[in-house]
Structures are given as structure tokens and as C-alpha cells.
DSSP file (Angstrom, degrees, kcal/mol; ACC not computed):
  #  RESIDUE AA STRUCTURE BP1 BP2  ACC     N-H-->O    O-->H-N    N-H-->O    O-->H-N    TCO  KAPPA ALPHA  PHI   PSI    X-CA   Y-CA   Z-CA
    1    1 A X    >         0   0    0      0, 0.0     2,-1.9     0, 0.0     3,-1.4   0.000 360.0 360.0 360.0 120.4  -17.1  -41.7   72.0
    2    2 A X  T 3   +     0   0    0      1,-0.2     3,-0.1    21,-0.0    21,-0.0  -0.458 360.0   9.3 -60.5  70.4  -14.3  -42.1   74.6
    3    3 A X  T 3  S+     0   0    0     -2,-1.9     2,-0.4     1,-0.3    21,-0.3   0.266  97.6 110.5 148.8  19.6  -10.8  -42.6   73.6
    4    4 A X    <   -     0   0    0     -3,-1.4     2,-0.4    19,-0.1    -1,-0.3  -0.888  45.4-168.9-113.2 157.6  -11.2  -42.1   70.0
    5    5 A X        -     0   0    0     -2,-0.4    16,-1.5    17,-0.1     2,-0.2  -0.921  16.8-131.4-112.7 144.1   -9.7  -38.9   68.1
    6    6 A X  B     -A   20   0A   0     -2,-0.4    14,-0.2    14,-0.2    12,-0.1  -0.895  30.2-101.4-120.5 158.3  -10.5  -37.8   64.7
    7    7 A X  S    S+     0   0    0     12,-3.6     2,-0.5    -2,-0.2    -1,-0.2   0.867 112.7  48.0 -49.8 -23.6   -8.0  -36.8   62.0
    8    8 A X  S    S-     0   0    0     11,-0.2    -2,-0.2     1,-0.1     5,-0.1  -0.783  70.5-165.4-104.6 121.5   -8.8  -33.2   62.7
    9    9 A X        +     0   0    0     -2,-0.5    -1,-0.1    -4,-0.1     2,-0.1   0.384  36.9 129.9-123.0  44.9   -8.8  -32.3   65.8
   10   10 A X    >   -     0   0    0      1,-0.1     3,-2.4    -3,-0.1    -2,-0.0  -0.231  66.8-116.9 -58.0 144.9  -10.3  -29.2   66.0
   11   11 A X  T 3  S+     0   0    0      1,-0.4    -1,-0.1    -2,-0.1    -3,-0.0   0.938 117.2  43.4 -56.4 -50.8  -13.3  -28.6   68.6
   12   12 A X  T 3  S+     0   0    0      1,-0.1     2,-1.5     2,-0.1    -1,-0.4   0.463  88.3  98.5 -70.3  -2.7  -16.0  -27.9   65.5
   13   13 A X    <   +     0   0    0     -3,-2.4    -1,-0.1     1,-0.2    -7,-0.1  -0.659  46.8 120.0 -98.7  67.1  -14.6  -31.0   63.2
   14   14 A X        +     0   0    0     -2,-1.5    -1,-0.2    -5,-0.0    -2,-0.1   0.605  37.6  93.9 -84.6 -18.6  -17.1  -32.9   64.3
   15   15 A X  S >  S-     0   0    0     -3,-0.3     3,-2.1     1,-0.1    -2,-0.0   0.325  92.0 -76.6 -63.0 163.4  -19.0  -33.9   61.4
   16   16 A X  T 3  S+     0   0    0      1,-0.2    -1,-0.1     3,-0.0    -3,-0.0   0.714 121.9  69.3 -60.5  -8.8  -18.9  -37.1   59.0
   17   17 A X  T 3  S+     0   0    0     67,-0.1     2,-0.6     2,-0.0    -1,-0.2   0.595  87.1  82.4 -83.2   2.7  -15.6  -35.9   57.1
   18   18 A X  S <  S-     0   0    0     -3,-2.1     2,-0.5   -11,-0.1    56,-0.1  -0.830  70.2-161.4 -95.6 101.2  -13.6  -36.6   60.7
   19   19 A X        -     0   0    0     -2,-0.6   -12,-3.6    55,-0.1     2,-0.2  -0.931  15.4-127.2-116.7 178.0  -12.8  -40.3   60.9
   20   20 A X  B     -A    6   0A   0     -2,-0.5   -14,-0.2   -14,-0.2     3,-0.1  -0.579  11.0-121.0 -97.3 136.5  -12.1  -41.4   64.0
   21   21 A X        -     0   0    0    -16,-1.5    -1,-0.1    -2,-0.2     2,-0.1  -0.140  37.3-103.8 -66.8 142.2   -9.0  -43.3   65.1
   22   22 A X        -     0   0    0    -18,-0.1     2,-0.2     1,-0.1   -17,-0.1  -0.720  47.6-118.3 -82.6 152.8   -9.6  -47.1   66.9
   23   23 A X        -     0   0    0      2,-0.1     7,-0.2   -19,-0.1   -19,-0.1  -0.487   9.3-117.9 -81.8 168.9   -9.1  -46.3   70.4
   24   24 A X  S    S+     0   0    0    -21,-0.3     2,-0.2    -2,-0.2   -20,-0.1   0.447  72.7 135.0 -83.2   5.5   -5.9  -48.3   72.3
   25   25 A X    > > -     0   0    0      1,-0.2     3,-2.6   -22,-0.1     5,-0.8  -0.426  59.1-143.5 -57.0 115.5   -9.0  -49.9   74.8
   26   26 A X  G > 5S+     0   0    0      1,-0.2     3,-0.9    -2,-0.2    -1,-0.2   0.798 100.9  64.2 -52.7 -13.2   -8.3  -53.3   75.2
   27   27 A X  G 3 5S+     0   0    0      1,-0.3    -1,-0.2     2,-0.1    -3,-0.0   0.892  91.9  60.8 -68.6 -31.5  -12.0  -53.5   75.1
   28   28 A X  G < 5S-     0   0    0     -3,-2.6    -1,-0.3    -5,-0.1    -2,-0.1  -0.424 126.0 -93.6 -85.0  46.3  -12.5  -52.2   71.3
   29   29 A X  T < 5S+     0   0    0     -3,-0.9    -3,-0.1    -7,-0.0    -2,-0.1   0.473  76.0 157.1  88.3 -10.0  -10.4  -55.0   70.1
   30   30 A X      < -     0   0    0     -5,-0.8     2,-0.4    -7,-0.2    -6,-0.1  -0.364  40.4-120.8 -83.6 144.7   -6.9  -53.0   70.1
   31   31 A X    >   -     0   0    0      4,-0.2     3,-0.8     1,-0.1    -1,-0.1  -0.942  15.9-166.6 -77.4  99.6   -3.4  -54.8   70.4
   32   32 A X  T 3  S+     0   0    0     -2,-0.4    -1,-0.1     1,-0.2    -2,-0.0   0.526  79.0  68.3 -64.9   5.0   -1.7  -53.8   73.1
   33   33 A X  T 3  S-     0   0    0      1,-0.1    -1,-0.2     2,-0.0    -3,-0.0   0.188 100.0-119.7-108.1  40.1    1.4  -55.2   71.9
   34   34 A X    <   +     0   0    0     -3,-0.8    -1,-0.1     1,-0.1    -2,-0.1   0.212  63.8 144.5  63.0 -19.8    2.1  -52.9   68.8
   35   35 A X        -     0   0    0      1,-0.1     2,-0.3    -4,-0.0    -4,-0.2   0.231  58.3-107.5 -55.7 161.1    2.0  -55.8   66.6
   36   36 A X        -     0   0    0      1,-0.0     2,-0.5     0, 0.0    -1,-0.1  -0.735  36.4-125.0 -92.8 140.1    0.3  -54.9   62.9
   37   37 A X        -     0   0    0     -2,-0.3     2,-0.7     1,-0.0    -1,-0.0  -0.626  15.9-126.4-104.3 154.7   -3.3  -56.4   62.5
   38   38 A X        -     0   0    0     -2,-0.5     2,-0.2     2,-0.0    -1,-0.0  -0.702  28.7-173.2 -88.1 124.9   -4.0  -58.5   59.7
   39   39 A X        -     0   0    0     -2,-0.7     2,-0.2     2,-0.0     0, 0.0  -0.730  15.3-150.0-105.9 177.4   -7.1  -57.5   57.6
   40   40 A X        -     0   0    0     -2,-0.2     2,-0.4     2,-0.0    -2,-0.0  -0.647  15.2-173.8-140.7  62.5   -8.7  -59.3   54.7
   41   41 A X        -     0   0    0     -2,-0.2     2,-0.1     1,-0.0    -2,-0.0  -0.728  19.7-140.3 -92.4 103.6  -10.6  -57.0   51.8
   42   42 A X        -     0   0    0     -2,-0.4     2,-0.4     0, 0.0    -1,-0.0  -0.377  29.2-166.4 -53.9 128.6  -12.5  -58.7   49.1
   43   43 A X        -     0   0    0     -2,-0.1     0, 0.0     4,-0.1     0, 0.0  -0.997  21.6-113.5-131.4 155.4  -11.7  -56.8   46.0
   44   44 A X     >  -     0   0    0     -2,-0.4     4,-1.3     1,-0.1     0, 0.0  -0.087  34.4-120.8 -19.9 147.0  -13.3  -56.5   42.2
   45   45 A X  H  > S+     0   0    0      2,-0.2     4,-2.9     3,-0.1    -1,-0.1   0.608 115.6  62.0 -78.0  -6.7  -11.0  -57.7   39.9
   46   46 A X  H  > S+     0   0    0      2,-0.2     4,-2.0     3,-0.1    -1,-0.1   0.922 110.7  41.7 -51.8 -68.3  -11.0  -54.3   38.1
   47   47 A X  H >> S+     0   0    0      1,-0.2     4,-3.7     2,-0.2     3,-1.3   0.972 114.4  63.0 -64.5 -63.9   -9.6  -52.7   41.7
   48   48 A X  H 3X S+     0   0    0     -4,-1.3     4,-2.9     2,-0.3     5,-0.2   0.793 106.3  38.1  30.0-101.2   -7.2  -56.2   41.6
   49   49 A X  H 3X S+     0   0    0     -4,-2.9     4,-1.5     1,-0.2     5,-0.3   0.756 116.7  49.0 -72.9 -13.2   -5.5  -55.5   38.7
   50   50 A X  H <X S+     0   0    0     -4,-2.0     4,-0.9    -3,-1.3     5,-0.5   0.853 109.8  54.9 -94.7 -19.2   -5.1  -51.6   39.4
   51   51 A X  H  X S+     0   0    0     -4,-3.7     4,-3.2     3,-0.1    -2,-0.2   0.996 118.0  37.9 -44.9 -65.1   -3.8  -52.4   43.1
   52   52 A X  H  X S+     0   0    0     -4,-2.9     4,-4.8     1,-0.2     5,-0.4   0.872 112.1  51.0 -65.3 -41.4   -1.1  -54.6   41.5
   53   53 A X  H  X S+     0   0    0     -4,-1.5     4,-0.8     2,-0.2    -1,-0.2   0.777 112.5  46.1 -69.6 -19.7   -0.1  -52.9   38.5
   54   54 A X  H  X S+     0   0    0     -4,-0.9     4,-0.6    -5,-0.3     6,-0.2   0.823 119.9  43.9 -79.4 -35.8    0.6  -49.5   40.3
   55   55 A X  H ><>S+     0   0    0     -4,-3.2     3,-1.8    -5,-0.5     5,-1.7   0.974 115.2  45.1 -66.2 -51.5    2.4  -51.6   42.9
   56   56 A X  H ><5S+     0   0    0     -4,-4.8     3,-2.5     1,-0.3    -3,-0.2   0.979 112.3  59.3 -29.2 -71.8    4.3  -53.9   40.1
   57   57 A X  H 3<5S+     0   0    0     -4,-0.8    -1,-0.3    -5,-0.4    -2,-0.2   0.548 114.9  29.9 -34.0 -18.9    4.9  -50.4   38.5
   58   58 A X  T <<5S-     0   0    0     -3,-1.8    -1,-0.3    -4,-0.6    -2,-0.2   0.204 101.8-123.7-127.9  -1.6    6.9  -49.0   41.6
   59   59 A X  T < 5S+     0   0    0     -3,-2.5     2,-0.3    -4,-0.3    -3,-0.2   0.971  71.9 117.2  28.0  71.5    8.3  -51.9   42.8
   60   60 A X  S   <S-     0   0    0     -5,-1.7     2,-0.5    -6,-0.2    -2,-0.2  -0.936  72.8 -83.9-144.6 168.9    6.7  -51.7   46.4
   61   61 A X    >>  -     0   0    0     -2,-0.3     3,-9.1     1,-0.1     4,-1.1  -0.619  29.8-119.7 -73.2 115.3    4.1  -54.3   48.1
   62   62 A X  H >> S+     0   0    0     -2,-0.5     4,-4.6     1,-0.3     3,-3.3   0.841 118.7  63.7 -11.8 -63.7   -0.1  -53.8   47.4
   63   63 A X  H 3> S+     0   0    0      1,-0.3     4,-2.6     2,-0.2    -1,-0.3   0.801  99.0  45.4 -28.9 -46.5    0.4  -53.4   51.5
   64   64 A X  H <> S+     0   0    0     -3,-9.1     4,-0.8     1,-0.3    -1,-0.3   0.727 111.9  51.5-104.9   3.9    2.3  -50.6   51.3
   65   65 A X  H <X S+     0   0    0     -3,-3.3     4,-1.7    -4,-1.1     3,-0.3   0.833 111.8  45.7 -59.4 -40.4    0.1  -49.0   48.8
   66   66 A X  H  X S+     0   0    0     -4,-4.6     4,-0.6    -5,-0.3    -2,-0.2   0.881 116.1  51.0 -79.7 -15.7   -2.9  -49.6   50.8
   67   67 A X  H  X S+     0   0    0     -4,-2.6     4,-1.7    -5,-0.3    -1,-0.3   0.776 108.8  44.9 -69.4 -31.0   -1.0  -48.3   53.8
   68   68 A X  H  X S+     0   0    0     -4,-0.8     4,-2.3    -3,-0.3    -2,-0.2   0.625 107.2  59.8 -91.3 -18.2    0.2  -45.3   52.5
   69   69 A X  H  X S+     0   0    0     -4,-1.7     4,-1.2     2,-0.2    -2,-0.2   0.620 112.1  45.5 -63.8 -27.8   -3.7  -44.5   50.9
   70   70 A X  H  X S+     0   0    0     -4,-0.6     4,-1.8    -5,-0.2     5,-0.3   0.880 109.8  55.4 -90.4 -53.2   -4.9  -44.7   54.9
   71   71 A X  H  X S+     0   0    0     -4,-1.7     4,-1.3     2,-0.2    -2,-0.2   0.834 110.4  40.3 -26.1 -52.8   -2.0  -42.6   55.5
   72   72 A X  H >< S+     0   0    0     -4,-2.3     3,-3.9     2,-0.2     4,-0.2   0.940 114.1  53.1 -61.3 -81.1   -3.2  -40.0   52.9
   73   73 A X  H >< S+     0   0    0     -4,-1.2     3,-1.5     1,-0.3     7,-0.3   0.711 107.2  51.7 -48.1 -60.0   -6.9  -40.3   54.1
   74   74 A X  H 3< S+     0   0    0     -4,-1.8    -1,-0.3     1,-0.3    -2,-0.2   0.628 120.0  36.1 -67.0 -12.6   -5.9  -39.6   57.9
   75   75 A X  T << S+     0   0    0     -3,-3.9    -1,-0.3    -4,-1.3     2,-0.2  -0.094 107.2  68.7-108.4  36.3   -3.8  -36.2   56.8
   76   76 A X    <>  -     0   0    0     -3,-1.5     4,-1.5    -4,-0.2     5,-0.2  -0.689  58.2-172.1-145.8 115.4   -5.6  -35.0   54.4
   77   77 A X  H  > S+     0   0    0      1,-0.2     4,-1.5     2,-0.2     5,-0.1   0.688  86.6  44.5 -80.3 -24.7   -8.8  -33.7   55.2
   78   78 A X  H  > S+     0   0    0      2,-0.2     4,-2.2     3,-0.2     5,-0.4   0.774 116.8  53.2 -80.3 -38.4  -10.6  -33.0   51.3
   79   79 A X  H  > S+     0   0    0      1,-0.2     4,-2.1     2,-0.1    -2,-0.2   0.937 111.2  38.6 -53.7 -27.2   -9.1  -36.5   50.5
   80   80 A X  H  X S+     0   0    0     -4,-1.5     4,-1.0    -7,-0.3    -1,-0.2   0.636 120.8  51.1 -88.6 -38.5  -11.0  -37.6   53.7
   81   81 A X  H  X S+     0   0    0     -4,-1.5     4,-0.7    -5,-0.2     5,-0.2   0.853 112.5  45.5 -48.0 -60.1  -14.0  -35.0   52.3
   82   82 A X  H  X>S+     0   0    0     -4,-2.2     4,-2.6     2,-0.2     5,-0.6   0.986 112.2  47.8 -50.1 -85.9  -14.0  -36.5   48.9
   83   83 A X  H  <5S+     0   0    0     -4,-2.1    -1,-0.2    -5,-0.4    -2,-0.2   0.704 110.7  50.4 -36.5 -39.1  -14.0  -40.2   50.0
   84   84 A X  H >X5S+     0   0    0     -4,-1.0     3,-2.3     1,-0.1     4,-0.9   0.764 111.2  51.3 -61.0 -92.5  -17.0  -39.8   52.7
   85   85 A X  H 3X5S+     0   0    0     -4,-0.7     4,-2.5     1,-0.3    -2,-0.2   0.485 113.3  46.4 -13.3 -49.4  -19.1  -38.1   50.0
   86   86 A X  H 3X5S+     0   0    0     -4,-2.6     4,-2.4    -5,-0.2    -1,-0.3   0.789 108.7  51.0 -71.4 -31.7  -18.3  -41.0   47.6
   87   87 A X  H <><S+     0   0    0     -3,-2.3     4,-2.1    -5,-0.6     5,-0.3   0.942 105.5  54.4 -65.7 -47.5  -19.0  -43.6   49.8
   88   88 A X  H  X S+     0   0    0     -4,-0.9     4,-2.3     1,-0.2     5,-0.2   0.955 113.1  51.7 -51.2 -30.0  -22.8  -42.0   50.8
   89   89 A X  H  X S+     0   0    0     -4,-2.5     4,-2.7    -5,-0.3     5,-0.2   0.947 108.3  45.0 -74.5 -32.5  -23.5  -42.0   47.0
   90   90 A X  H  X S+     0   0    0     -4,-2.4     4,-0.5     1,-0.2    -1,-0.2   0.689 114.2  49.7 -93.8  -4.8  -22.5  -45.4   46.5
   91   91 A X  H  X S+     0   0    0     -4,-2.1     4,-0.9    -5,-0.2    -1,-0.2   0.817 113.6  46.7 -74.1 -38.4  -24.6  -46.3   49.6
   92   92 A X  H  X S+     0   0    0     -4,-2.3     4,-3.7    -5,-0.3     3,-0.3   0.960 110.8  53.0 -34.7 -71.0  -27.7  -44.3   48.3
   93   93 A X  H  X S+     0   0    0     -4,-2.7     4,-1.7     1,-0.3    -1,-0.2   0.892 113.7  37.8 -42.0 -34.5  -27.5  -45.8   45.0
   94   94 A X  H  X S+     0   0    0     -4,-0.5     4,-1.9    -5,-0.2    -1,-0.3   0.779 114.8  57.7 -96.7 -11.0  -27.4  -49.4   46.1
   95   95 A X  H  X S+     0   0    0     -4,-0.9     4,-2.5    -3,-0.3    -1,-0.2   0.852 113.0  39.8 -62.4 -36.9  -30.0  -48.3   48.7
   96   96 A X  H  X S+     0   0    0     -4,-3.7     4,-2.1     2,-0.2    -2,-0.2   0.870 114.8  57.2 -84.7 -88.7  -32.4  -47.0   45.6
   97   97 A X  H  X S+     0   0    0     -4,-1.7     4,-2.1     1,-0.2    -2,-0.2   0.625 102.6  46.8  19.1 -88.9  -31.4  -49.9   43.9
   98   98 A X  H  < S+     0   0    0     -4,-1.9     4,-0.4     2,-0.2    -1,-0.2   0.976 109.5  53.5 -29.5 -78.8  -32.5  -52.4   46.4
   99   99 A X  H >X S+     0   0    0     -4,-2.5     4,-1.0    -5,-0.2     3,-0.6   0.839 107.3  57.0 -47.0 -29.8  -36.2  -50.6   46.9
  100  100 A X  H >< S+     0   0    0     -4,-2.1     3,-2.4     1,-0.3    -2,-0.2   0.987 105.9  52.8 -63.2 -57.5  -36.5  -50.9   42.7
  101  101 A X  T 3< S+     0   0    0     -4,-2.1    -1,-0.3     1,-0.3    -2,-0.2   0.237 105.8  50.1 -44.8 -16.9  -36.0  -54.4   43.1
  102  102 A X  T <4        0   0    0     -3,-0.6    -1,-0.3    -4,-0.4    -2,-0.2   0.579 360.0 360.0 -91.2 -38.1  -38.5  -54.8   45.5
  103  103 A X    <<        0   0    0     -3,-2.4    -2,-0.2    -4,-1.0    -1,-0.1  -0.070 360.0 360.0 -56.4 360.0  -41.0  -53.1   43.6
């Protein structure tokens, strides 16, 4: 993919633990005017209340928890390990899931 980088950027780090950085192509959607983009994430109300009570607990903004958690995941390459790995199980499962249900 042209203009994207992955946190590691070693020649062989090619693999699913690498992710890849939005490129600055006005074409992918990017703002060229530095500005922060606003996302929107439906959460559980389990994940809810542990967003807010570690943030309440520190006195800092949800934001700059969930900003400093992509921080971690883009320098740190087992957190980044870790996190793919969970995410393929929880896509398997709901994949297996699905097919019982069908069945």
C-alpha cells in the first residue's frame, strides 16, 4: 500500500502485528490541515464505566486515555502482538458463533 508505514519499520515486519499508519493522501480521507479528527466508538457499558473511572481516578479526559492507549499500541510492538491476536479470537468466536446459529 503506497504512503502508508507500519509501526515497525523494519524490511521483514510485514505481517498482521504491523499496523499501518493512515497515509497524509488527500485521497484516503486525511486532513491536510492538522486539525484532530473526531471519531465516535460505541462502547459496552462494562468498558463505559472502566474508561471513566480510570479517567475520574487520574483526573485526565476518557480522550486522553484513549489517546495515550493508541499511543502505546503504535510503540509498542507485543502490545500491538497481543491486541491483533485478541482481536482474531474474538473474530473466530463470533464467526463460530454465527455458523451454530445457522445450524
Amino acid at each position: 500500500m503506497a504512503g502508508c508505514v507500519g509501526i515497525r519499520t523494519a524490511a521483514h515486519d510485514t505481517g498482521p502485528d504491523v499496523v499501518p499508519l493512515v497515509s497524509d493522501d488527500p485521497g484516503q480521507g486525511a486532513r491536510s490541515s492538522g486539525r484532530p479528527t473526531r471519531i465516535t466508538v460505541d462502547l459496552a457499558p462494562d468498558l463505559h464505566g472502566v474508561l471513566r473511572g480510570y479517567a475520574r481516578a487520574r483526573d485526565v479526559a476518557a480522550a486522553d486515555v484513549i489517546r495515550e492507549l493508541i499511543r502505546q499500541l503504535k510503540a509498542d510492538p507485543g502490545l500491538s502482538s497481543r491486541v491483533s491476536t485478541e482481536l482474531e479470537r474474538r473474530r473466530e468466536a463470533l464467526a463460530e458463533a454465527m455458523q451454530a446459529a445457522r445450524e
